[in-house]
Steps between C-alpha positions, in 0.01 A plus 500: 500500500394536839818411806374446877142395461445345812546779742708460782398458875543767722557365906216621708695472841832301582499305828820432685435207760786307666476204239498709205321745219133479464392701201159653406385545200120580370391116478758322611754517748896334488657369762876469508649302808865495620697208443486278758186648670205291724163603316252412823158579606561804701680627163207416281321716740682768376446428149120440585494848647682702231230282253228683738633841485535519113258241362192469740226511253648377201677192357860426494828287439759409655867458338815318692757574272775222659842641399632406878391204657322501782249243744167516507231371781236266295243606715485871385329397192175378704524859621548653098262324426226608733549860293219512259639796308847343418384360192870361372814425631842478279842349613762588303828352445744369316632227761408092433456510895266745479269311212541245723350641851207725259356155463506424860369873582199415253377228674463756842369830292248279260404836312635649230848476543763502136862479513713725242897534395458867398315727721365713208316177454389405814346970505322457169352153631387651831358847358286300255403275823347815689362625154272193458420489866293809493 
């Protein structure tokens, strides 16, 4: 009997920014904000540049894993949205609230957009978005 057959994902790169922990990983990066932090244009910028640097010519998705709670500027997702390489975006959480404002968020991002309780859901549904993007 074979143990461990999905094999685990190694980080790329780690980012530090002021809101929080931006992980890399080969399709997909994670994003893990502070509690209580302002996600606003200028810091999509950031994220929008680190997507540059590691995923330029190839597709990718985008993970918000929402253990803290945090506010988010609508408007970004005209700006996500305008990337033609981020091919799916996954909230995930385990807060009502959060169900809640992911169908709000929809309405702005109008792409693929899925909201999870367990993030090993939310990686296997994004990997197999990039996979049938190719």
């Amino acid at each position: 009997m074979k143990l461990g057959t999905g094999k685990k994902q190694v980080v790329v790169r780690e980012y530090h920014l002021d809101i929080g922990i931006i992980q890399v990983f080969d399709n997909y990066l994670v994003a893990h904000f502070n509690e209580g932090a302002t996600l606003t244009l200028e810091r999509v910028y950031q994220l929008i540049g680190i997507s540059e640097i590691h995923f330029r010519d190839k597709n990718f998705a985008y993970i918000s894993n929402r253990k803290n709670s945090y506010a988010i500027d609508p408007i970004i997702y005209t700006y996500l949205r305008g990337l033609d390489n981020l091919v799916a975006l996954a909230i995930v959480s385990k807060k009502e609230i959060d169900m809640h404002n992911f169908k709000i968020e929809k309405l702005f991002y109008k792409k693929c957009m899925e909201f999870f309780i367990e993030y090993d859901n939310a990686v296997a549904w994004a990997k197999k978005r990039v996979k049938a993007k190719k």
